[in-house]
N, CA, C and O atoms as a DFTB+ gen file, in Angstrom:
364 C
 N C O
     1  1     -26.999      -6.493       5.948
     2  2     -26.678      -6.376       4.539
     3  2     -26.875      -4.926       4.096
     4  3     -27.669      -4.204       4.699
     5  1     -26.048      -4.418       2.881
     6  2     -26.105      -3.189       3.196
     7  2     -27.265      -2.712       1.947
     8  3     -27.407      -3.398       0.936
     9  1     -27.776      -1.886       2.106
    10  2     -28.766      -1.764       0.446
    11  2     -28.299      -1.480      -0.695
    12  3     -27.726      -0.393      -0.765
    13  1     -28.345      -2.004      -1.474
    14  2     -28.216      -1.917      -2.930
    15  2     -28.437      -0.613      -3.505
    16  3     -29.440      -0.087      -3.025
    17  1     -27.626       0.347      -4.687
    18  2     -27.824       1.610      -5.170
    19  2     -28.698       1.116      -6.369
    20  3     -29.850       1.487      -6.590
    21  1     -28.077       0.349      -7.005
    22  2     -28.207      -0.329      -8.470
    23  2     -28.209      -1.559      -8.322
    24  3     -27.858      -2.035      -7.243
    25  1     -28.642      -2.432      -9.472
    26  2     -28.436      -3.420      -9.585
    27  2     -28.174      -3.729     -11.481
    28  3     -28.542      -2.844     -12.253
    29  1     -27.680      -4.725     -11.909
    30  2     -27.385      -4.963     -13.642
    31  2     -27.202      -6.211     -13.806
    32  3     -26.339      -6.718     -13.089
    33  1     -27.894      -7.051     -14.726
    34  2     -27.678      -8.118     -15.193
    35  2     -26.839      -8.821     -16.040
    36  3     -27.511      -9.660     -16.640
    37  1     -25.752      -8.855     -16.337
    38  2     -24.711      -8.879     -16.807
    39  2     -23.768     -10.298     -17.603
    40  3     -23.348     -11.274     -16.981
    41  1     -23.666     -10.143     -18.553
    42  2     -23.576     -11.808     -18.671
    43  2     -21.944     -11.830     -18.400
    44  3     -21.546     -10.702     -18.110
    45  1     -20.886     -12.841     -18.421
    46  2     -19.843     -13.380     -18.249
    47  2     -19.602     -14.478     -19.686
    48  3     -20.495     -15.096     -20.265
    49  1     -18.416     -14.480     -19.952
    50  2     -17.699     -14.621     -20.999
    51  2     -16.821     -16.065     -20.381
    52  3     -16.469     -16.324     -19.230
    53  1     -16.664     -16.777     -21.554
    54  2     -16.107     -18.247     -20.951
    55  2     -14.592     -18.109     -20.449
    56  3     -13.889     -19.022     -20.016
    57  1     -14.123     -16.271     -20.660
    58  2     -13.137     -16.332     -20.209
    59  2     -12.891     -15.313     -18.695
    60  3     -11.857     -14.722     -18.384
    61  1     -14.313     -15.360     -17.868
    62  2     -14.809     -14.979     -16.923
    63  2     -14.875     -13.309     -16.990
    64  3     -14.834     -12.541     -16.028
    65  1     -15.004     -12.927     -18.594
    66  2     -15.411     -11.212     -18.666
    67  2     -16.308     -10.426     -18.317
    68  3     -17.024     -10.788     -19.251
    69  1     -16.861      -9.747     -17.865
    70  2     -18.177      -9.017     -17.524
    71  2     -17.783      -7.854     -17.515
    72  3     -16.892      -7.268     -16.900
    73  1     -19.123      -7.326     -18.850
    74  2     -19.209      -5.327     -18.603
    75  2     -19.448      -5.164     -17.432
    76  3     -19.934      -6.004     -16.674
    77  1     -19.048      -3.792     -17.109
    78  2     -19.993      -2.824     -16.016
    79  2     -20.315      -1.876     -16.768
    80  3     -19.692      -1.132     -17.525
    81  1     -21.690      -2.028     -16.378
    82  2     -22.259      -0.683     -16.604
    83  2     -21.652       0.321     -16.955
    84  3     -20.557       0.522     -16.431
    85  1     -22.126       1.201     -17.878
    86  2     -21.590       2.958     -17.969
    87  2     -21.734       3.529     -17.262
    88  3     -20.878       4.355     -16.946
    89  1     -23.067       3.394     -16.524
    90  2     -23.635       4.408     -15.462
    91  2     -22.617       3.947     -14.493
    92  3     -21.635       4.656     -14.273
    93  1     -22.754       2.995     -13.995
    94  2     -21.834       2.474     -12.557
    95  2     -20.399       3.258     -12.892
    96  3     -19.932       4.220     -12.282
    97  1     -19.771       2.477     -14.181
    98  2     -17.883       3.148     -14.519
    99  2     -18.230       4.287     -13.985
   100  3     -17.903       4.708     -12.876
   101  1     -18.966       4.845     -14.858
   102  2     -19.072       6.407     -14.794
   103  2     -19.451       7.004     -12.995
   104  3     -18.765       7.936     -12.573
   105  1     -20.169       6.602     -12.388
   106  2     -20.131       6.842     -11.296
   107  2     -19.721       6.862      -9.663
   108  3     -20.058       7.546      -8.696
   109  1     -18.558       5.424      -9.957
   110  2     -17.523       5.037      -9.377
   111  2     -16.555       5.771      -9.918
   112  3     -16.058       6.349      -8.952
   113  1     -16.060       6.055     -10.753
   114  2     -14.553       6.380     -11.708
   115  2     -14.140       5.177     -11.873
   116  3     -13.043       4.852     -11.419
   117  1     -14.685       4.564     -12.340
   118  2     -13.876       3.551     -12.598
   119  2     -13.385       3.366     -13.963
   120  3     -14.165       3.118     -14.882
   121  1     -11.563       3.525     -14.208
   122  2     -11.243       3.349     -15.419
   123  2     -10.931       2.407     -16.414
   124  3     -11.960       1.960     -16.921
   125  1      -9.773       1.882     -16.940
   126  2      -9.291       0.605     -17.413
   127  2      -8.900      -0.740     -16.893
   128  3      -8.730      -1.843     -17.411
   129  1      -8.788      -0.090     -15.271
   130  2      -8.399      -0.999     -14.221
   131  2      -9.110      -1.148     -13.061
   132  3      -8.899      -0.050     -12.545
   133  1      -9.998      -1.909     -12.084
   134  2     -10.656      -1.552     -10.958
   135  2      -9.804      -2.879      -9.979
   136  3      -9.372      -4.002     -10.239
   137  1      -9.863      -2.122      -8.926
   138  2      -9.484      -3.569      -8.073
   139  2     -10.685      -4.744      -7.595
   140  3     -11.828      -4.355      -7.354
   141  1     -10.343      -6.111      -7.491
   142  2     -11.313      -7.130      -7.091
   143  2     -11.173      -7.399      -6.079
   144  3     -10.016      -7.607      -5.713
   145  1     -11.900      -7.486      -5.444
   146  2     -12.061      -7.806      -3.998
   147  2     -13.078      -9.346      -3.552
   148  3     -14.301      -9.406      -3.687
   149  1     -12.406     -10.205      -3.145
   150  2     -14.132     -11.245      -3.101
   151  2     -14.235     -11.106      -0.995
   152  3     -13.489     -11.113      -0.016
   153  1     -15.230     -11.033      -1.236
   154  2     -16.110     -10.816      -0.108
   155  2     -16.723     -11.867       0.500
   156  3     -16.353     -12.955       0.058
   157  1     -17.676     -11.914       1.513
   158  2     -18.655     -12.961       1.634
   159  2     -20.060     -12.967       1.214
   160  3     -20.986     -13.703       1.553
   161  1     -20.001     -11.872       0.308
   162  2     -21.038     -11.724      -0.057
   163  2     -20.873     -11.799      -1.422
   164  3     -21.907     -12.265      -1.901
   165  1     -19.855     -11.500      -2.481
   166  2     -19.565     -12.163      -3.287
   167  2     -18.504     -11.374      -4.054
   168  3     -17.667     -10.891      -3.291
   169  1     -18.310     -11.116      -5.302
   170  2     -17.144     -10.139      -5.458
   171  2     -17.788      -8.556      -5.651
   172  3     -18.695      -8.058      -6.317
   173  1     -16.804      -8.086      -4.698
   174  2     -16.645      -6.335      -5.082
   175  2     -15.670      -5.849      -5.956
   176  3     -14.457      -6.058      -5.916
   177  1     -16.496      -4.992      -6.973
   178  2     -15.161      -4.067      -7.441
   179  2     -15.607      -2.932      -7.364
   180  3     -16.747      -2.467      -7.375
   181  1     -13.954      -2.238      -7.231
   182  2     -14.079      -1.082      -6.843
   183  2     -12.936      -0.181      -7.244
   184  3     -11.884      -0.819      -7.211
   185  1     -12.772       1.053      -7.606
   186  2     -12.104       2.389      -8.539
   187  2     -10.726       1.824      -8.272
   188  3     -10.602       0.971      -7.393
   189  1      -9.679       2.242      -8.972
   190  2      -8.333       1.582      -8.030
   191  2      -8.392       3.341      -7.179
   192  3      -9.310       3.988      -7.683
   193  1      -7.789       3.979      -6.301
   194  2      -7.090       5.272      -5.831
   195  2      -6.248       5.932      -6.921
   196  3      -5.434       5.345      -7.633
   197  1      -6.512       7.060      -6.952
   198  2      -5.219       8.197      -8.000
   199  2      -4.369       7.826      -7.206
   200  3      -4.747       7.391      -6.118
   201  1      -2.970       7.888      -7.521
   202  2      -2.050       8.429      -7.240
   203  2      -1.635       9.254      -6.096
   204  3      -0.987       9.074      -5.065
   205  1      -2.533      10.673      -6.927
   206  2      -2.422      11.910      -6.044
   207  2      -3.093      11.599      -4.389
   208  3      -2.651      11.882      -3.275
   209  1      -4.381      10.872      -4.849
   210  2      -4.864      10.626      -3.152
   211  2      -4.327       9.225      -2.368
   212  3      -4.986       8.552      -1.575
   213  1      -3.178       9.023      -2.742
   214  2      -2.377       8.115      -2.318
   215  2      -1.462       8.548      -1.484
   216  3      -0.994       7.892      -0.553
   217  1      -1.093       9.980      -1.870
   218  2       0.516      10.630      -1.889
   219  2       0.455      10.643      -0.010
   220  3      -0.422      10.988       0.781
   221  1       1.563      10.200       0.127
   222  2       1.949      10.592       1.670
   223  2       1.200       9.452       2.273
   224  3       1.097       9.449       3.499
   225  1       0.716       8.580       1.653
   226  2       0.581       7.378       2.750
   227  2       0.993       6.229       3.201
   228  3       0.399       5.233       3.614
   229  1       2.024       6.484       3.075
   230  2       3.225       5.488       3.198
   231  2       4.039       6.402       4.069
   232  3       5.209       6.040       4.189
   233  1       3.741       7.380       4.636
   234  2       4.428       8.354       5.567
   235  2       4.758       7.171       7.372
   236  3       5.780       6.813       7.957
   237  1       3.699       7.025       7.549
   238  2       3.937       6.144       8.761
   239  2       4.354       5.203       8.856
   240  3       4.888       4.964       9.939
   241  1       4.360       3.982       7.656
   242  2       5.490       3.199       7.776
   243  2       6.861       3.903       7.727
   244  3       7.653       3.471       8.565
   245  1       7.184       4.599       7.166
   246  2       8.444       5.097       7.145
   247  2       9.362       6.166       8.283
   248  3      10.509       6.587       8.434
   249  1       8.036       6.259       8.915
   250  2       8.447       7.156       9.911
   251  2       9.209       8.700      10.230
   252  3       9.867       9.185      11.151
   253  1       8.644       9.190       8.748
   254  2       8.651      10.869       8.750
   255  2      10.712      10.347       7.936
   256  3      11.614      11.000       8.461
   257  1      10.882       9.953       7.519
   258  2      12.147       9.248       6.849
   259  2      12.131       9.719       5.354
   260  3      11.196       9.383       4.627
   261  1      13.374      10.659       4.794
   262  2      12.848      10.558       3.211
   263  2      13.688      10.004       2.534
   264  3      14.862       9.764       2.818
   265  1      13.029       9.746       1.471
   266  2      12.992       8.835       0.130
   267  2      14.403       8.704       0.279
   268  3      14.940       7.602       0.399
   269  1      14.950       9.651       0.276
   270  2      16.907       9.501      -0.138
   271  2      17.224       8.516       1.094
   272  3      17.016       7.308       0.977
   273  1      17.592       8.918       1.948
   274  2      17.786       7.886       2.846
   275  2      17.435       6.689       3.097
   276  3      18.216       5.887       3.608
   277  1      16.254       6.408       2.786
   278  2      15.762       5.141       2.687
   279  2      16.718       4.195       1.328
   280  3      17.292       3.106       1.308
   281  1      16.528       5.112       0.479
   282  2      17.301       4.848      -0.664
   283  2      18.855       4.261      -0.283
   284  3      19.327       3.160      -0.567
   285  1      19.478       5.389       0.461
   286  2      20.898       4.850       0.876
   287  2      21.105       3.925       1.371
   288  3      22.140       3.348       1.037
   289  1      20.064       3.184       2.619
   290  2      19.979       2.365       3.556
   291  2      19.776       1.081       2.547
   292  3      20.474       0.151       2.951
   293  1      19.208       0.817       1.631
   294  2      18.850      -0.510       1.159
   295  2      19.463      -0.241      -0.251
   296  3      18.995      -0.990      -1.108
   297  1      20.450       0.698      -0.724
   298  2      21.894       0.330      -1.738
   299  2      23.264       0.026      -0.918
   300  3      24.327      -0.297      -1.447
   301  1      23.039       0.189       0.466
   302  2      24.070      -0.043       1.755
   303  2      23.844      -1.781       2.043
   304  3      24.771      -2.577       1.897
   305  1      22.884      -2.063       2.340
   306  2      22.216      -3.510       2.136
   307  2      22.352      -4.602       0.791
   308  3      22.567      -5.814       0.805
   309  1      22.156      -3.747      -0.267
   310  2      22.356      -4.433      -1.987
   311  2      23.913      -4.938      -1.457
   312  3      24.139      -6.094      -1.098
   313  1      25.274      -3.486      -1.488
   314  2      26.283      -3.614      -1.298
   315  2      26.729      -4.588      -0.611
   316  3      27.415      -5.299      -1.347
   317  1      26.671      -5.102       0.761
   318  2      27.181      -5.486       1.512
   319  2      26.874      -7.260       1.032
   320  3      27.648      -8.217       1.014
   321  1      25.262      -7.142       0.648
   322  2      25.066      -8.927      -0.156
   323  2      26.261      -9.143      -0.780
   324  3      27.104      -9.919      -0.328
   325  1      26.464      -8.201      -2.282
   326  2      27.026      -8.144      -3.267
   327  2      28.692      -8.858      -3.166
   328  3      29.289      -9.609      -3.937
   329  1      29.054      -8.286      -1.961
   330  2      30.292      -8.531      -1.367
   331  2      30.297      -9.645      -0.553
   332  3      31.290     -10.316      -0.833
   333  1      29.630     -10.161       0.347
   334  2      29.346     -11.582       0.932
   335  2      28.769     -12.769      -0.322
   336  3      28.706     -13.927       0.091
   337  1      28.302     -12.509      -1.991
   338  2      28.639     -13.536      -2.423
   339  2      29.778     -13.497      -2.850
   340  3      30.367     -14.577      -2.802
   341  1      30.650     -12.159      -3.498
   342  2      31.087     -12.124      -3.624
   343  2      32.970     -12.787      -3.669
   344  3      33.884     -12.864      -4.490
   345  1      32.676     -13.190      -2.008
   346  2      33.315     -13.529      -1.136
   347  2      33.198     -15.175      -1.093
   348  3      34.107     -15.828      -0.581
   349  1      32.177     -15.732      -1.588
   350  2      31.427     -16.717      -1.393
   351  2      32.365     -17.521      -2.846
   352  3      33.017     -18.565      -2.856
   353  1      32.148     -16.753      -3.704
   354  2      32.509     -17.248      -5.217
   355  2      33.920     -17.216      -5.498
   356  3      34.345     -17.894      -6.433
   357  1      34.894     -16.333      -4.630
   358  2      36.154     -16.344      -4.514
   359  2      36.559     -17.382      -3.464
   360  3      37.764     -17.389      -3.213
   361  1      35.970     -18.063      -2.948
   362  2      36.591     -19.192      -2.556
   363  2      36.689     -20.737      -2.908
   364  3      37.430     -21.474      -2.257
């Protein structure tokens, strides 16, 4: 088990609400939004990621591939549905 930094007693709301702490928000970053996680130990939350430290990680699924092309490839895909119902409804 891992040790505890803090701990807070916290009540819950009949519509399952609970503060966090200032100190904690404040020391996680945590803003308007945190992600939930349930665990086996019980629920975690935790900061969501900026943006910015997001950027480029979706690089390896894509395989060094950019945006435009990917783009072309799946309005090439939309198209071709579009035309097979198309095809579907004209008969």
């Amino acid at each position: 088990m891992k040790a505890t930094m803090a701990e807070a007693v916290v009540t819950v709301t009949k519509k399952g609400q609970a503060t966090i702490p200032k100190k904690m928000r404040e020391r996680h970053s945590i803003g308007r939004k945190a992600l939930v996680e349930d665990t086996e130990e019980g629920v975690l939350l935790k900061p969501l990621p900026s943006p910015s430290m997001e950027r480029g990680s979706l690089r390896t699924l894509f395989k060094g591939r950019r945006s435009g092309e990917i783009m072309d490839e799946v309005r090439g895909e939309e198209s071709m549905y579009e035309e097979k119902v198309s095809r579907r409804r004209a008969k």
